[in-house]
C-alpha positions in Angstrom: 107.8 5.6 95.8 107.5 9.2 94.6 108.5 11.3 97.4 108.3 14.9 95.5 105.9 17.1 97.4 104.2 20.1 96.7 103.3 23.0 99.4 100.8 25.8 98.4 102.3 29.2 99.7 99.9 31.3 100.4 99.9 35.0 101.7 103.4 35.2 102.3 104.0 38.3 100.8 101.8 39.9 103.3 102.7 40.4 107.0 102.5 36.6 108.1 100.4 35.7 110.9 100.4 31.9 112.4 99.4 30.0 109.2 101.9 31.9 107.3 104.6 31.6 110.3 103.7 27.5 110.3 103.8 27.4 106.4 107.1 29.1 106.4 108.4 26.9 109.4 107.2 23.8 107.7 109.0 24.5 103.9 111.9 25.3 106.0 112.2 22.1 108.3 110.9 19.8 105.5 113.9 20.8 103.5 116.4 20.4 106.3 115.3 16.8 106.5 116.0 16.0 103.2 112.4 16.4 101.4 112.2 17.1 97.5 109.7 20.0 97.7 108.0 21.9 95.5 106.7 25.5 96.3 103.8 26.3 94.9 104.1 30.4 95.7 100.4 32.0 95.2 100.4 35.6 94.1 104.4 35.1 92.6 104.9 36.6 89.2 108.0 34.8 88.4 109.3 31.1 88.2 112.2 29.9 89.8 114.6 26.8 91.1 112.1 24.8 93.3 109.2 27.6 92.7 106.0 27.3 90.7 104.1 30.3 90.4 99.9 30.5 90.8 99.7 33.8 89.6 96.0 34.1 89.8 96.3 33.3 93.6 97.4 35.8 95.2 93.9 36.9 97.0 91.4 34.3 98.7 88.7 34.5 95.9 91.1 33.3 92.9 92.9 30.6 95.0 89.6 29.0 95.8 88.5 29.5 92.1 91.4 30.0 89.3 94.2 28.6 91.7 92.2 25.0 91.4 93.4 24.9 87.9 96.9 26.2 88.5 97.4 23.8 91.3 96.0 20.8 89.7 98.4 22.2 86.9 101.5 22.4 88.7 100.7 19.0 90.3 100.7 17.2 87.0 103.6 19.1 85.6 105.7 18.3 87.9 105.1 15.2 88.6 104.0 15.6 92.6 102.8 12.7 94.6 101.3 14.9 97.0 100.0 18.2 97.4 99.9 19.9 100.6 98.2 23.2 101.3 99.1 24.6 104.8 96.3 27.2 105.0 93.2 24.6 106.2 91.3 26.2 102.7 91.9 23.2 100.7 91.6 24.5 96.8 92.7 20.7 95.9 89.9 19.3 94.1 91.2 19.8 90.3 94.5 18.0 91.8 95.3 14.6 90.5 97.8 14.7 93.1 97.2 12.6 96.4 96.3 15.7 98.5 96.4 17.1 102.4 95.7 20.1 104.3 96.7 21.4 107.3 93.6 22.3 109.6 94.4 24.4 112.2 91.3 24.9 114.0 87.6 25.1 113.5 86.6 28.7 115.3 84.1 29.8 113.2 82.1 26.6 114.2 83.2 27.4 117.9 83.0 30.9 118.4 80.9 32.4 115.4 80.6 35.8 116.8 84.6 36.5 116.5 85.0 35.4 112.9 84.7 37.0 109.9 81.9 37.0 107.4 84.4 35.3 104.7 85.8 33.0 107.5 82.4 32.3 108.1 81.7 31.2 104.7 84.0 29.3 103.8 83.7 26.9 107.1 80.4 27.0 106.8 80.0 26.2 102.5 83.8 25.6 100.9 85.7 23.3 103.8 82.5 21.2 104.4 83.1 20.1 100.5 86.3 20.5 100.2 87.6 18.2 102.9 85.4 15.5 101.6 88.2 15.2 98.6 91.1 15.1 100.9 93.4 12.1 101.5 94.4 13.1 104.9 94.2 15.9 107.4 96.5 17.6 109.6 96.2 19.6 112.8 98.4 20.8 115.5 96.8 19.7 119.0 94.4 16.6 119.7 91.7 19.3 120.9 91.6 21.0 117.3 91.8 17.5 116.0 88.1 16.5 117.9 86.7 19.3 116.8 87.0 19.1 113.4 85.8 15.6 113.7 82.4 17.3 115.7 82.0 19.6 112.9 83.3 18.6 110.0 82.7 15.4 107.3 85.8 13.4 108.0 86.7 10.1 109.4 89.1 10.2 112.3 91.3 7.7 110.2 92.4 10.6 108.0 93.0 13.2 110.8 96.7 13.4 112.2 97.6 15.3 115.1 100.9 16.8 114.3 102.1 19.0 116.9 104.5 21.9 115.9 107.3 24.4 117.7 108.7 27.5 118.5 111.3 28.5 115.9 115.0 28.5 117.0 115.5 31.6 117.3 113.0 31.9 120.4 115.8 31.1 123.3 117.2 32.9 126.2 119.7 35.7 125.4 121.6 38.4 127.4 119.8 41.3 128.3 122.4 43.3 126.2 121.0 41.6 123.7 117.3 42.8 123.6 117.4 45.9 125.3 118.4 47.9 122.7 115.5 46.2 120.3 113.0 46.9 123.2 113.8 50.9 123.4 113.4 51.0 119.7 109.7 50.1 120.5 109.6 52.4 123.8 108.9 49.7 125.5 110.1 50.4 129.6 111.1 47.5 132.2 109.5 45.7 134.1 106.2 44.5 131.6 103.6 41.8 131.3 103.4 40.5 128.1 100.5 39.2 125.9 101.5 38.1 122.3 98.7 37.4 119.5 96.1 39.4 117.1 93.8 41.9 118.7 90.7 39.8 117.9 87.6 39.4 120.1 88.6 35.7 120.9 91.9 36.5 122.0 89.7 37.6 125.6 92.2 40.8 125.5 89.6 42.8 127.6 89.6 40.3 130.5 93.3 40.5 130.2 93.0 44.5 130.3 90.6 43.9 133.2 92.9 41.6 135.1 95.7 44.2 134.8 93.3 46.7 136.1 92.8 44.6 139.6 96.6 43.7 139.1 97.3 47.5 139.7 95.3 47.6 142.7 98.1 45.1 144.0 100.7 46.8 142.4 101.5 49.7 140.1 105.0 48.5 139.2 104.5 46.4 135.3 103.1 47.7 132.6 101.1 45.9 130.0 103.0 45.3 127.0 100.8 44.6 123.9 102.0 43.1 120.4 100.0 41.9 117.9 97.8 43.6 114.8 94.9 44.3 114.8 92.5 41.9 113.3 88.6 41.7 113.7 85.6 43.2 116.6 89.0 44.9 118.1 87.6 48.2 119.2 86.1 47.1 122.2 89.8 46.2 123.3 90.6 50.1 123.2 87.3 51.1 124.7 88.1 48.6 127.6 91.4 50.5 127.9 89.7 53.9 128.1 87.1 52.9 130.6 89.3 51.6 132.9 91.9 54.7 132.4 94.9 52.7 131.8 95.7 54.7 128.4 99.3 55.3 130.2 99.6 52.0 131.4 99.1 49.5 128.4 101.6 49.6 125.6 100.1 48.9 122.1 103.3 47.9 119.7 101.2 46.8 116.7 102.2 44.1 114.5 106.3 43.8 115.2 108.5 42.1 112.5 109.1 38.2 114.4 113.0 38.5 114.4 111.9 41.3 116.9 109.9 38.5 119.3 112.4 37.2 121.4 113.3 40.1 123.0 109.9 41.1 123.9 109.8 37.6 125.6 113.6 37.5 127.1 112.6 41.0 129.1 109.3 40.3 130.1 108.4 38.9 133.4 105.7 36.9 132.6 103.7 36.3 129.3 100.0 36.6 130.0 97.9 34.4 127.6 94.1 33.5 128.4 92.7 33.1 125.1 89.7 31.8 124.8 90.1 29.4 121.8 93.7 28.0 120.5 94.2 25.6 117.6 98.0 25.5 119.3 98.7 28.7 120.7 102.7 28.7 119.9 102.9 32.2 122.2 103.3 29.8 124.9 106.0 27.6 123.5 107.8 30.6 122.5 107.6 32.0 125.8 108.9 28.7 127.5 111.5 28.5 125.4 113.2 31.9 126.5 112.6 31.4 129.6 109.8 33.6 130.6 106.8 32.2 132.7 103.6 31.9 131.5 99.9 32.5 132.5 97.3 31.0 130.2 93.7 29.6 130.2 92.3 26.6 130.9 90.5 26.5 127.4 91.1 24.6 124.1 94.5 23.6 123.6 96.0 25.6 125.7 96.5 22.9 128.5 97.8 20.1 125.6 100.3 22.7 125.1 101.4 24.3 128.4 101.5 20.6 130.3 102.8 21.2 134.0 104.9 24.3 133.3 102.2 27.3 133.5 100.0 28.8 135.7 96.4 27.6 134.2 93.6 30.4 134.9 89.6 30.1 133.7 90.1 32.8 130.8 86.2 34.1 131.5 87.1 35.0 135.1 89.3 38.3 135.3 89.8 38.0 138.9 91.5 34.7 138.4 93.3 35.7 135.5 95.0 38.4 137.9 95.6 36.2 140.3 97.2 33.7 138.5 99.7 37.0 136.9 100.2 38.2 140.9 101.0 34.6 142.1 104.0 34.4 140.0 104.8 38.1 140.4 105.2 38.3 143.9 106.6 34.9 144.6 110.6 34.9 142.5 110.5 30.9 143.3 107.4 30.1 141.4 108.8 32.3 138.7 112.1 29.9 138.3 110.8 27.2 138.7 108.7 27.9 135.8 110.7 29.1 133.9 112.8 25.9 134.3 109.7 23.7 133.3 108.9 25.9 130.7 113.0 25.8 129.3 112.2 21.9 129.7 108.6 22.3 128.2 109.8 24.0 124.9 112.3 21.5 124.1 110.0 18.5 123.7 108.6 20.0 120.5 110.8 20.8 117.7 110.0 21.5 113.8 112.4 18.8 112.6 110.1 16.6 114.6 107.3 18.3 113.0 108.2 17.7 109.3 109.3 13.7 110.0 106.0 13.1 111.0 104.6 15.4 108.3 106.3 13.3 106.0 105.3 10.1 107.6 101.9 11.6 107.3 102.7 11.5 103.0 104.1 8.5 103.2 101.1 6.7 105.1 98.7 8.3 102.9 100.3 7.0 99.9 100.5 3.3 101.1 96.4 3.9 101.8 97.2 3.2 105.8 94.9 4.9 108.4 96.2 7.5 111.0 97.6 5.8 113.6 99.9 7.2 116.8 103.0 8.3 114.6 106.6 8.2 116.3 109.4 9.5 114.4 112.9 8.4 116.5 
């Protein structure tokens, strides 16, 4: 069997949100397990050992138009049995190549008032198409996976659920250790954290409004913000000036990720009630250095979390803050989650992650439906 695999890499050179963090993760990990891999770098300008360039790829329009040529291309030059593009856009369709995506999520179908015009184009013309010449499909949680069965034409016999991890490097360390990262942001003790894009979906003004009733409790954490800002994000400022908490809330912008784990390690709690999740790795992260977590009861969110966060309805402000005071004010509940959540974090694991990918390849090219995968 021809086990050389390709994997598009898309949008790497550009400050990588989660699709570029799980493409990265997953190059990485398949690698580590012993995978021949081929990268397939859109936008790169030179070749190299293990690297094939799509230089007319580097922007969305000419992957989904040139970069079907230069895939199906690469694919036949060198002689790859599969071709795997992480971003859910699936420009395969020139590909002679047995081919899979990775589909994340299917928001635009969910939430079409917090998505782009483009995003809203392509789920709503190119991925309806496009998936229809796919061998099999991947996604992280068994929520995003019965979605894309509602709205997209596929057969669940070709959709894997696949769940992925927080990175290594997202574990508990001495507080000598991340102080000195944190004052390099300004960034004052003690905090809530949230962690994620400042998008219209991420329900960041019920968070700012749950800090606000928070306050009334207690004036003693500030709201620690970190994530870019993405799309419909200037109602999350004006939220912040109607309430007055321009002093209180702590925007860092986007933060380079080797800078992540300190934000978690010194924060007391992360506060996470988005409304829609493919995965929502935030919490995994969180769990894994030991910080408690608030999230909602929406999506994936409760896949991911299991028994070891505080669930809250994310369209209820009042219970998002008192889900955030309950493990404030009671040191117990805080260890004891952050013991299930140490616990939590350590069932999921990217070498896990790019077995089962593989087995994924490896049962689409023995033509075998999906089935519950175990990897031992």
């Amino acid at each position: 069997m021809n086990n050389h695999y390709g994997i598009i890499a898309y949008a790497l050179d550009r400050q990588p949100g989660g699709i570029g963090r799980y493409t990265i993760e997953l190059m990485r990990s398949l690698q580590d397990v012993g995978a021949k891999l081929t990268i397939l770098h859109a936008g790169a300008t030179a070749q190299r050992n293990g690297v094939v360039s799509l230089r007319g790829s580097r922007l969305l329009p000419g992957l989904l138009s040139i970069g079907q040529i230069e895939i199906g291309w690469a694919a036949a030059h060198n002689n790859l049995a599969i071709v795997h593009d992480p971003t859910g856009c699936a420009p395969l369709m020139l590909t002679g190549a047995q081919r899979v995506a990775t589909i994340h999520d299917v928001i635009p179908y969910i939430y079409p008032q917090t998505s782009s015009r483009l995003d809203w184009l392509i789920y709503r013309f190119w991925l309806p198409l496009a998936v229809r010449h796919l061998d099999a499909i991947i996604t992280d949680s068994t929520c995003s996976k019965n979605d894309i069965l509602r709205y997209l034409p596929v057969q669940p016999e070709r959709v894997f659920v696949i769940p992925i991890a927080a990175n290594s490097a997202y574990r508990v360390i001495e507080q000598a250790a991340y102080t000195q990262t944190l004052a390099r942001y300004g960034v004052d003790f003690p905090y809530i954290l949230y962690v994620g894009s400042l998008e219209a979906r991420k329900n960041l003004t019920r968070l700012l409004e749950a800090y606000h009733r928070l306050r009334n409790w207690s004036t003693q954490w500030r709201l620690v913000v970190v994530g870019a800002r993405k799309w419909k994000f200037s109602p999350i400022f004006e939220t912040v000036q109607r309430l007055g908490l321009e002093a209180h809330v702590h925007f860092t912008g986007y933060i380079e990720e080797a800078d992540l784990p300190a934000f978690y390690n010194g924060a007391d709690l992360l506060a996470f009630p988005s409304l829609y999740e493919g995965f929502g790795l935030p919490i995994l992260e969180a769990m894994a250095c030991g910080t408690p977590v608030v999230t909602a009861t929406s999506s994936s969110l409760p896949e991911v979390a299991g028994d070891a966060a505080i669930l809250v309805d994310p369209y209820d402000s009042a219970a998002i803050a008192a889900g955030m005071r309950r493990v404030l004010e009671n040191p117990d509940l805080a260890a004891m989650l952050r013991e299930l959540g140490l616990a939590r974090a350590q069932q999921f694991s990217w070498e896990r992650t790019a077995r089962e990918t593989i087995a994924v390849y490896e049962r689409v090219q023995n033509k075998l439906p999906a089935s519950p995968i175990r990897v031992d």
